[in-house]
C-alpha positions in Angstrom: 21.2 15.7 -1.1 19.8 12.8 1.4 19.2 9.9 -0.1 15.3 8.9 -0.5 14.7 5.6 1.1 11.6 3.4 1.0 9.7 1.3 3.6 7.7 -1.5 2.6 4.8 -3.0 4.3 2.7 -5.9 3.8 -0.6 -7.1 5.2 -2.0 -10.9 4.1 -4.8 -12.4 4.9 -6.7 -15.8 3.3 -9.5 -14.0 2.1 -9.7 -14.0 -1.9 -11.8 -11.0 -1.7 -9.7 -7.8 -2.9 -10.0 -4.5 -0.8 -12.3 -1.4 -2.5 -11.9 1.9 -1.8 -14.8 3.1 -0.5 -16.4 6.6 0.2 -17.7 6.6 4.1 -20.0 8.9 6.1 -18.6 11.3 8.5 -20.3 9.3 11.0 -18.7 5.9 9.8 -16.3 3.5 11.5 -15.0 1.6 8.9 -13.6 2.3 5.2 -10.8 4.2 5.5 -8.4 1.8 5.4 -7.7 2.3 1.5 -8.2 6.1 1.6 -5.3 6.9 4.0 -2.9 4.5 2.4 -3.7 6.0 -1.0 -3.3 9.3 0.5 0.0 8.7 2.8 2.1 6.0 0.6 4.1 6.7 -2.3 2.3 3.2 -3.9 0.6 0.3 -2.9 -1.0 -2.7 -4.8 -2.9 -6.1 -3.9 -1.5 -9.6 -4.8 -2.6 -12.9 -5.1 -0.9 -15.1 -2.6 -1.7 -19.1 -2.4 -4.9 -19.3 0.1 -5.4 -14.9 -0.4 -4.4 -11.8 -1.0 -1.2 -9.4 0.4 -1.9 -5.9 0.6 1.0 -3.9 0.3 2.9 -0.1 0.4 5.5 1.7 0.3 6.6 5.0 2.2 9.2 7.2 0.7 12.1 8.3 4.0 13.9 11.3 3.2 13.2 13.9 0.1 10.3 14.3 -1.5 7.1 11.7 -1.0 5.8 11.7 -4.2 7.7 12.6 -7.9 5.5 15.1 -9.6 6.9 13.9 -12.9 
């Protein structure tokens, strides 16, 4: 079998404020941002860090995205 392997990504910025998801009109431009990386990571989370927040996720390479348990 090929071996699963992850990618990690990280977005920071100094805002305190942590990211919602949030539930946009067809006609909206913004608010996604949470909704695809829920629906295309394997997991993601928020951190504190110093002057704000990271935002991060992971992306499984090779077998299967999610374990179904």
């Amino acid at each position: 079998p090929e071996p699963v392997r992850r990618i990690r990504l990280w977005v920071k910025d100094r805002s305190s404020v942590w990211p919602r998801r949030r539930s946009p009109g067809e006609a909206a431009t913004t608010g996604r941002g949470l909704l695809l990386v829920d629906a295309l990571a394997t997991h993601w989370g928020v951190e504190s860090r110093g002057d704000g927040k990271a935002v991060w996720c992971e992306f499984t390479v090779g077998g299967s995205p999610r374990s179904t348990g």
